[in-house]
N, C-alpha and C positions, 0 to 999 in steps of 0.2 A: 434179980430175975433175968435169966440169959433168954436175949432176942436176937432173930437174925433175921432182916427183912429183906426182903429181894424187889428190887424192882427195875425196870427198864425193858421188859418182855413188849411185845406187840407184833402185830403184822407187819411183814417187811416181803417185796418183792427176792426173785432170785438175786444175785449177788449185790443184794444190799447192805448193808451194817447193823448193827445194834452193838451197845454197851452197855452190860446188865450191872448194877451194882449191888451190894449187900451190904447194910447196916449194921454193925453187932453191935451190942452193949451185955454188960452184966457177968462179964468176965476180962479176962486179962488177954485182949486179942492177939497182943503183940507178940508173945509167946506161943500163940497158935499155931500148925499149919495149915492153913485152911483151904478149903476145896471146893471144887464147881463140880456137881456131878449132872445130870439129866434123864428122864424117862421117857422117852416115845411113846406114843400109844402102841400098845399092847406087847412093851418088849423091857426088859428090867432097866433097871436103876445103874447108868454109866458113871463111871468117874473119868469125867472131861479134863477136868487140870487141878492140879495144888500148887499151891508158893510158901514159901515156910520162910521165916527169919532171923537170923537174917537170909535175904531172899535166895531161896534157888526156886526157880519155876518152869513145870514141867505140863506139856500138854500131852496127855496121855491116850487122846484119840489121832490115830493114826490120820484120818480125812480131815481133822482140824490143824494139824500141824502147820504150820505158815498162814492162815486165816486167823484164829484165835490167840490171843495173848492173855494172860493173865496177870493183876498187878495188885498192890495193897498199898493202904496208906494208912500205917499204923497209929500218928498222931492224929487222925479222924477217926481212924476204927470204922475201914470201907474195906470191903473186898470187890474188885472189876473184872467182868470178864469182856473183852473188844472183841465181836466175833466180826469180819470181816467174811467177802466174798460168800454170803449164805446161802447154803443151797437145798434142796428140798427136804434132803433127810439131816437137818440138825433142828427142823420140827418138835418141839419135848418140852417139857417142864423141864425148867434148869432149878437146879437145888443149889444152893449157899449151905455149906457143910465143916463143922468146927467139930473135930471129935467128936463126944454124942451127941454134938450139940445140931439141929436142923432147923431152916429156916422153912417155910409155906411154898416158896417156890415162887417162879413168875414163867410164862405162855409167853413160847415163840413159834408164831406161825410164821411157815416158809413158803409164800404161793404165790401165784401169778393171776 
């Protein structure tokens, strides 16, 4: 049974941190390329970054670029995303994203 669980979400003032991680099991993650996407309230489903491997990693949101890193640890089978410097509008459900495969999400609130 393929799982992807997400967690590390929570409230965090403006340019505070979080490091969100993802769990996978019940496939072969290492072969994966796996992906961070995100939803805001009332706006679609972004693709934040992917890392494939062996690794190349790419942040695909322009306002994340140099804030956000993404990274994997195949021998655990974790996907990370480091978001640094946060600011109001990276607010969204972040998604853990493996082909068809999706994870529930985890709540990042951005406020002051």
């Amino acid at each position: 049974q393929v799982q992807l669980v997400e967690s590390g979400g929570g409230l965090v003032q403006p340019g505070g941190s979080l490091r969100l991680s993802c769990a996978a099991s019940g496939f072969t993650f290492s072969t994966y390329i796996m992906k961070w996407f995100r939803q805001a309230p009332g706006k679609e489903r972004e693709l934040v970054a992917s890392i494939g491997s062996p690794s190349f990693a790419i942040i695909h949101v322009d306002s994340a670029k140099g804030r956000f890193t993404i990274s994997r640890d195949n021998a655990k089978k974790m996907l990370y995303l480091q978001m640094n410097i946060l600011k109001f509008e990276d607010t969204a459900v972040y998604y853990c994203n493996a082909g068809e495969y999706w994870g529930k999400g985890t709540v990042v609130t951005v406020s002051s």
